[in-house]
One Martini backbone bead per residue (centre of mass of N, CA, C, O) as a GRO file, in nm:
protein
  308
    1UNK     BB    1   8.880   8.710   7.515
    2UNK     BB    2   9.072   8.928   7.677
    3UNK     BB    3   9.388   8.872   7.810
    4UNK     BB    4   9.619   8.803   8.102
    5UNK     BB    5   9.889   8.603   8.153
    6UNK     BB    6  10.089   8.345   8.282
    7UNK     BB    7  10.401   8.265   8.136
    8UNK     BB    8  10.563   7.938   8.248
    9UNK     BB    9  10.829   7.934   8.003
   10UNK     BB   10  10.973   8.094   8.182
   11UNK     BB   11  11.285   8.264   8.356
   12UNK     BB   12  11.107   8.442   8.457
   13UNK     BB   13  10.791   8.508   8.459
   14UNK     BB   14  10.544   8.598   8.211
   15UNK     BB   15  10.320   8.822   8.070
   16UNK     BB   16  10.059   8.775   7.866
   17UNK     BB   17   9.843   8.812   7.542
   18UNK     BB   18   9.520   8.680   7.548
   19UNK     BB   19   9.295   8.421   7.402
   20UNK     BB   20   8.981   8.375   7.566
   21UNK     BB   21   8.710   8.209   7.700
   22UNK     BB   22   8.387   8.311   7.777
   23UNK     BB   23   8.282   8.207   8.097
   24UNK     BB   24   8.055   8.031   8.272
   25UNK     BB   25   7.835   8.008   8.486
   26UNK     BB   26   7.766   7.864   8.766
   27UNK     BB   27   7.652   7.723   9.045
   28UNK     BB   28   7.630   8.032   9.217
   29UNK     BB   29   7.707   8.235   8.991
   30UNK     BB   30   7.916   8.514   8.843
   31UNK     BB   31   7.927   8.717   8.565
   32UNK     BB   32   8.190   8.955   8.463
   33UNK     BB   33   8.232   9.249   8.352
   34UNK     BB   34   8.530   9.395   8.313
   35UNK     BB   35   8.652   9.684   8.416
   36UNK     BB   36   8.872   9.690   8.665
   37UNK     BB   37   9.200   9.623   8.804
   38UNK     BB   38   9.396   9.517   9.006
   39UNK     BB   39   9.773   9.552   9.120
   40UNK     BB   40   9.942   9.254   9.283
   41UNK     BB   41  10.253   9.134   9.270
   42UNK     BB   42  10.304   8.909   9.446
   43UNK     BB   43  10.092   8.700   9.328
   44UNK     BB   44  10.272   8.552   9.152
   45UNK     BB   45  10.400   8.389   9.394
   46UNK     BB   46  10.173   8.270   9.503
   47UNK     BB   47  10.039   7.969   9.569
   48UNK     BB   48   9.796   7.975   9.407
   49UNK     BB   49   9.929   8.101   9.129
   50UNK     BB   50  10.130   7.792   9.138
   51UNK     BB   51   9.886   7.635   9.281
   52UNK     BB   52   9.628   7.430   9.339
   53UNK     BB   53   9.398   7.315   9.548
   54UNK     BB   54   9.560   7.033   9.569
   55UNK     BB   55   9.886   7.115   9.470
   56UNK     BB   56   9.980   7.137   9.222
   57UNK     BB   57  10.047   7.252   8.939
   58UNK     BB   58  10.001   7.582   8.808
   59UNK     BB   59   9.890   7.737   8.452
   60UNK     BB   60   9.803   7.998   8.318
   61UNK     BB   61   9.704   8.220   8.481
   62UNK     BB   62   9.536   8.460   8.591
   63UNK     BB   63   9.550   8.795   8.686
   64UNK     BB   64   9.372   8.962   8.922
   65UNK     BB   65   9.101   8.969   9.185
   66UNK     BB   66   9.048   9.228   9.181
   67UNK     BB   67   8.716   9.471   9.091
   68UNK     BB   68   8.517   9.615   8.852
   69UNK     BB   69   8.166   9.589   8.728
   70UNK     BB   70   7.945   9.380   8.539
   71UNK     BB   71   7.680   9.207   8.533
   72UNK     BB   72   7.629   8.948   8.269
   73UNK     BB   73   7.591   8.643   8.423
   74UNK     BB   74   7.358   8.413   8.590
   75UNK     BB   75   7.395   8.142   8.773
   76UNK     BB   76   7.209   7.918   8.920
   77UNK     BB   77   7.094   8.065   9.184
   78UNK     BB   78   7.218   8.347   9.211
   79UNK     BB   79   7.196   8.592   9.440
   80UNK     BB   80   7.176   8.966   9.473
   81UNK     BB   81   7.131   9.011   9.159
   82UNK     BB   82   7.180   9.170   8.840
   83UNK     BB   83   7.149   9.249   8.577
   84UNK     BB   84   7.357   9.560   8.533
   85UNK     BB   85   7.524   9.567   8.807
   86UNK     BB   86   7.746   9.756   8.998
   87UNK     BB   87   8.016   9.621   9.084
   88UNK     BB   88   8.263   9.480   9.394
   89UNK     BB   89   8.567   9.281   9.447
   90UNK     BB   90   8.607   8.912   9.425
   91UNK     BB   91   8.769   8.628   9.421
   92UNK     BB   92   8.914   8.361   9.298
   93UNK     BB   93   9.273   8.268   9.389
   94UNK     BB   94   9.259   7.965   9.196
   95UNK     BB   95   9.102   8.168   8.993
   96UNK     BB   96   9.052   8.333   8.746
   97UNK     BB   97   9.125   8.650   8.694
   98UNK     BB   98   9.069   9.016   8.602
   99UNK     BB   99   9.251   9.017   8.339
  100UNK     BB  100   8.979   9.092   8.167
  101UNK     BB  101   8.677   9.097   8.031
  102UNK     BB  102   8.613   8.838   8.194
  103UNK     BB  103   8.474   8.679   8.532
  104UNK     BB  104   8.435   8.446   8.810
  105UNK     BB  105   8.207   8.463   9.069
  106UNK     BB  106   8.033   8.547   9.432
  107UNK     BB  107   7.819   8.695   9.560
  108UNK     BB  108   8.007   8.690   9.867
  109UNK     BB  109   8.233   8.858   9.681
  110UNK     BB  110   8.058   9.118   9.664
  111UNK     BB  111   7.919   9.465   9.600
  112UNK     BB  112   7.820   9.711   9.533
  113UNK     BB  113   7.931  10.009   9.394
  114UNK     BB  114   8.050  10.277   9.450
  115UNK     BB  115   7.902  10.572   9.335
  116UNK     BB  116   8.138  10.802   9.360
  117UNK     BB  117   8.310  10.567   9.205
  118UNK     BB  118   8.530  10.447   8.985
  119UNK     BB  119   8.598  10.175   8.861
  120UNK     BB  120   8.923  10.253   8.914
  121UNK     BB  121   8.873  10.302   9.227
  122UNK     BB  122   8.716  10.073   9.302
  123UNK     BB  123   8.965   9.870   9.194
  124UNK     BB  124   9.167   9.965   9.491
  125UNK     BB  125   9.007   9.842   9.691
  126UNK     BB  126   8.922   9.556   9.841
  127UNK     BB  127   9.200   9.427   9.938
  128UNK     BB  128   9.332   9.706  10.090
  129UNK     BB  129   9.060   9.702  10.288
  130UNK     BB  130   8.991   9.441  10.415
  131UNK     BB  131   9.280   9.395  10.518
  132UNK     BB  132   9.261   9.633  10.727
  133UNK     BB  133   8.995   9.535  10.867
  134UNK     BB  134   9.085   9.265  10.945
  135UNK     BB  135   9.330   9.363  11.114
  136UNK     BB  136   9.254   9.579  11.301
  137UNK     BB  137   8.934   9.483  11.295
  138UNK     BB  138   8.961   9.140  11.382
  139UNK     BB  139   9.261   9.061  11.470
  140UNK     BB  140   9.335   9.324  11.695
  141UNK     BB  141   9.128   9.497  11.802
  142UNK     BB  142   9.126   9.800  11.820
  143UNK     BB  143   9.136  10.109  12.023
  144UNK     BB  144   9.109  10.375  12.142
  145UNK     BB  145   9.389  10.551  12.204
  146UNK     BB  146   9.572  10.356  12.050
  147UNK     BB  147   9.911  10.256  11.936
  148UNK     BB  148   9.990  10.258  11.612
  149UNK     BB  149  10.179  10.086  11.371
  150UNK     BB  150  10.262  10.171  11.014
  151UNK     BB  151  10.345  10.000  10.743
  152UNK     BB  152  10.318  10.132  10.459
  153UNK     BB  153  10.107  10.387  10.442
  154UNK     BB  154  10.109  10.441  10.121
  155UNK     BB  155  10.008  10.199  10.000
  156UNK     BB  156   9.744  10.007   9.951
  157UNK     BB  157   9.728   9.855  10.221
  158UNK     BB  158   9.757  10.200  10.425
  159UNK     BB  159   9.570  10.370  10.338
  160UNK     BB  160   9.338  10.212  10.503
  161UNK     BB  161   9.503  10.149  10.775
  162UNK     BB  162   9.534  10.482  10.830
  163UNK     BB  163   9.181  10.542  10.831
  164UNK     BB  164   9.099  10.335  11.012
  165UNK     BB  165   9.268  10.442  11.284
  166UNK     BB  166   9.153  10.703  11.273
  167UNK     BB  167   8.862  10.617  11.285
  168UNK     BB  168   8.885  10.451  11.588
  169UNK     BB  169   9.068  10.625  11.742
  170UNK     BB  170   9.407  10.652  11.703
  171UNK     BB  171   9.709  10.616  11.735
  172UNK     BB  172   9.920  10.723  11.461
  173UNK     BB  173  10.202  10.565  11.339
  174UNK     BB  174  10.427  10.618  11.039
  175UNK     BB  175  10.581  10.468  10.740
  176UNK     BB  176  10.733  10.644  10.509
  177UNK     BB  177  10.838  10.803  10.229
  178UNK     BB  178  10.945  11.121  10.174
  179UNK     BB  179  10.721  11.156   9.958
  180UNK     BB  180  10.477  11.070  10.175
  181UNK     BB  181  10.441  11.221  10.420
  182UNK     BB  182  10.215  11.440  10.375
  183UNK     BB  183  10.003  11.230  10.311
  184UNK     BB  184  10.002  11.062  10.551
  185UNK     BB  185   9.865  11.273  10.707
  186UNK     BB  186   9.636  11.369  10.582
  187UNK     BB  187   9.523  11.022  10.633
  188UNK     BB  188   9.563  11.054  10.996
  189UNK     BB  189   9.888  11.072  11.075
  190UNK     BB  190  10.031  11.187  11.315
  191UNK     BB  191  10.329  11.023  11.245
  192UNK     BB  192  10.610  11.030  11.043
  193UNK     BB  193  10.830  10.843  10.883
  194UNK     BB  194  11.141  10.820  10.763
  195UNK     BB  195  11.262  10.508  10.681
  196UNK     BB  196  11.569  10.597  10.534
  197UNK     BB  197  11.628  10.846  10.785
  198UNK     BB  198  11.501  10.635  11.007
  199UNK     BB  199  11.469  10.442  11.289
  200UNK     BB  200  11.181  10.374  11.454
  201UNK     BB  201  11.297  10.286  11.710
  202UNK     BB  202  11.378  10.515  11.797
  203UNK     BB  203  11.072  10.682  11.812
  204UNK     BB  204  10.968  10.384  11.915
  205UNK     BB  205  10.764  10.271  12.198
  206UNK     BB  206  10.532  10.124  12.306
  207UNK     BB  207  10.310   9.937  12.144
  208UNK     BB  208   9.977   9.816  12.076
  209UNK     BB  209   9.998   9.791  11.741
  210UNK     BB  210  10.133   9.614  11.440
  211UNK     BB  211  10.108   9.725  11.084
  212UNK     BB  212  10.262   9.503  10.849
  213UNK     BB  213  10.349   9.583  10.495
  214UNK     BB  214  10.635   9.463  10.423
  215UNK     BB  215  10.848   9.289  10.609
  216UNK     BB  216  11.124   9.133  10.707
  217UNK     BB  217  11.293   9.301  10.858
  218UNK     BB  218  11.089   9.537  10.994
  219UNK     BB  219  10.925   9.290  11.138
  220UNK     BB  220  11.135   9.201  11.328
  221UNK     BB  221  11.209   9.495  11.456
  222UNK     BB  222  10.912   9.536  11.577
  223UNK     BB  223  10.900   9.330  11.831
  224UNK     BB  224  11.087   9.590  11.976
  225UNK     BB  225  10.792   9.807  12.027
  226UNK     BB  226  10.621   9.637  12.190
  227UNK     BB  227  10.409   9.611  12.446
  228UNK     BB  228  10.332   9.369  12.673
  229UNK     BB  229  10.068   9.247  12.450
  230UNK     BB  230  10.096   9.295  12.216
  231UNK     BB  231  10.003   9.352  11.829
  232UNK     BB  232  10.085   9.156  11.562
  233UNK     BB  233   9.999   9.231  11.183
  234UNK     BB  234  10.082   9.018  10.889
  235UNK     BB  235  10.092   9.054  10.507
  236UNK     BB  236  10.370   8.943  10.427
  237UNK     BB  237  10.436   8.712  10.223
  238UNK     BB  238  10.674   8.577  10.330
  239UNK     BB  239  10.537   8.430  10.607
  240UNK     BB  240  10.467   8.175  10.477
  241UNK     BB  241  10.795   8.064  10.465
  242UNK     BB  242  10.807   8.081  10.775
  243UNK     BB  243  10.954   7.908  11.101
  244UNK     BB  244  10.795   8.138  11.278
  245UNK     BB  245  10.567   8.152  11.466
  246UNK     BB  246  10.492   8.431  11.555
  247UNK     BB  247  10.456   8.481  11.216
  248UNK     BB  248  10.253   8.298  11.152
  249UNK     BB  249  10.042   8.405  11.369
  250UNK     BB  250  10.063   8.709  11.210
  251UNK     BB  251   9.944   8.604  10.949
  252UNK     BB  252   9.728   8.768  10.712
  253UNK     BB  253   9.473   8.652  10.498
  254UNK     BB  254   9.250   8.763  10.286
  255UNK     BB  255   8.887   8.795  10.282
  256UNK     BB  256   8.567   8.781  10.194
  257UNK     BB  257   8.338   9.036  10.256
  258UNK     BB  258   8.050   9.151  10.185
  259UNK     BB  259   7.991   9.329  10.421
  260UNK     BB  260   8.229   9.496  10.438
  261UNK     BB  261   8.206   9.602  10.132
  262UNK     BB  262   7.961   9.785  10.225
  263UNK     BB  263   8.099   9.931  10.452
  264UNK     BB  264   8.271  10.096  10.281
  265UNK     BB  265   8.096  10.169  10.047
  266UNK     BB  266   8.000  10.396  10.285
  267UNK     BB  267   8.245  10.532  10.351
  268UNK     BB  268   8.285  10.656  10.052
  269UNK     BB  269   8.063  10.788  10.004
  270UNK     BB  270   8.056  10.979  10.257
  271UNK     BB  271   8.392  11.065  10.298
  272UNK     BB  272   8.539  10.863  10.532
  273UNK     BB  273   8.695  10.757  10.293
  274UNK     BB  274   8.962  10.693  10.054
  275UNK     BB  275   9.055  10.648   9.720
  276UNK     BB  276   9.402  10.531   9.561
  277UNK     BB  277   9.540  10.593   9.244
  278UNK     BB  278   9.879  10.587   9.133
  279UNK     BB  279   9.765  10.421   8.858
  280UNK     BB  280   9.662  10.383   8.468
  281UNK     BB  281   9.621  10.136   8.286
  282UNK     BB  282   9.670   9.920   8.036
  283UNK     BB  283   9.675   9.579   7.935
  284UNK     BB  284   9.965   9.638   7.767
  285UNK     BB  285  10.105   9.725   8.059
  286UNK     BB  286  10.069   9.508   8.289
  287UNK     BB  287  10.369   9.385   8.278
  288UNK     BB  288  10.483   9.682   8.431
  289UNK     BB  289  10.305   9.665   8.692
  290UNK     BB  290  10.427   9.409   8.798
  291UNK     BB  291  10.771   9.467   8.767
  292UNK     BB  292  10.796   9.798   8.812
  293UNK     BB  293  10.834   9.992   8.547
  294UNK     BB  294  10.700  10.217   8.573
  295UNK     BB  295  10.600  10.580   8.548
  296UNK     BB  296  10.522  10.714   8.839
  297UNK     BB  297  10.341  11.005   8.993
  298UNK     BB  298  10.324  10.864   9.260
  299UNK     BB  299  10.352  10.717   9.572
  300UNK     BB  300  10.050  10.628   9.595
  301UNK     BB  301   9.861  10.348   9.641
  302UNK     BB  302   9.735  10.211   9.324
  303UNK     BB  303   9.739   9.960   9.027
  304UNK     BB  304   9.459   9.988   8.754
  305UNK     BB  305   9.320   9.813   8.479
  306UNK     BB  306   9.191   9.882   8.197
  307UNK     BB  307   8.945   9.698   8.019
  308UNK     BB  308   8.700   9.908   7.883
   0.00000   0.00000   0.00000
């Protein structure tokens, strides 16, 4: 099968086009015949793609872990499944992602694909939606009423970080870009920063909720706009690495969760949130969507790489 690796022989990594043998499914999981697949750039420095789960160093990563596809091979025991069903949604982490013709997923990591989207909308969902349902609802149980500032509300998950805090009823104050601010007000936000020509912190204060998708120098002004008591929930790759307890306490990373991705997938059909695809490439343009070489027409949504 055709696939994009990452070539850990150069410094900076590079991603190349390989052939690969197409992995067969083992007890209880699912082979994904993949139409297309998510561009996640930070992906590429995460700890999975750089080491085993056991801690090793690991190398020549497939890369994309969201994705959108037909089921091709049921492994034993795989329940809730059939062969031809069109399905979205992720896989594991430390596993060969989906930037591939073929990857290998677990029933309870994927869901019917929303019918009224395409393949390519289809995989612009998973990470940037779950992420905002974990982030919002689960983790820090927005509640109606409530002052919720979104950084990066443009981003892949931004825009349904700031459709689910509609969706919620919360008061949605957001930061993007001058070119995205008619966008972000669009899908739900009351209020838009334009980030480059305003300090957030002069327009905002006593706020509910911090929802930062940004990381570095943003999340950490954000602690001063925060009401007391209030909840901060960073999802931005950085936080990882930092010593300050209060951030890795607020950092989330997103986890699989079929119930979920079932609930996205009817509120997507219903027309009550919508998926946005910044771009769509073909395999041999990979390596420009992860570098952000890319010339790209729109300034919002996710960059979506089409396999089949």
């Amino acid at each position: 099968m055709k696939a994009i690796q990452i070539d850990n022989s150069h410094q900076p990594q590079t991603l190349a086009a390989v052939d690969l043998p197409i992995p067969g499914p083992g007890e209880k999981e699912i082979l994904v015949r993949v139409s297309a697949a998510g561009v996640t750039p930070a992906e590429l420095v995460w700890y999975p793609t750089t080491n085993t789960r056991s801690g090793e160093p690991r190398v020549k990563a497939v890369p994309g872990h969201e994705f959108s596809g037909v089921v091709a091979a049921l492994g034993k025991n795989a329940q809730g499944f059939e062969v031809g069903d069109e399905i979205y949604g992720l896989n594991d982490w430390f596993a060969d992602g989906a930037t591939a013709e073929f990857c290998i997923t677990q029933p309870q990591n994927i869901a019917a694909k929303p019918q009224t989207l395409s393949h390519a909308e289809a995989a612009a969902v998973p990470i940037g939606a779950l992420t905002a349902w974990q982030g919002l609802y689960s983790r820090v149980d927005l509640q109606p009423g409530e002052r919720v500032l979104i950084h990066g509300a443009a981003g892949a998950v931004g825009v349904f970080a700031t459709q689910f805090a509609r969706l919620r009823g919360a008061v949605v104050i957001a930061t993007a870009s001058a070119q995205a601010v008619a966008f972000v007000r669009q899908i739900g936000a009351d209020e838009v920063i334009d980030y480059k020509s305003e300090r957030f912190e002069d327009r905002v204060d006593k706020v509910d909720v911090v929802f930062d998708a940004v990381g570095g120098e943003t999340r950490d002004r954000s602690w001063s706009v925060l009401r007391p008591g209030g909840r901060l929930v960073t999802i931005a790759a950085d936080a990882e690495a930092t010593n300050d307890q209060r951030v890795k306490d607020a950092f989330l990373l997103v986890e699989a969760n079929q119930h979920q991705l079932q609930e996205i997938a009817r509120l997507l059909d219903a027309g009550t949130i919508r998926a946005f695809v910044r771009a769509e490439v073909s395999m041999e343009q990979t390596p420009l969507a992860y570098t952000g070489g890319l010339r790209e027409r729109l300034v919002y949504g996710k960059v979506v790489v089409n396999i089949q």
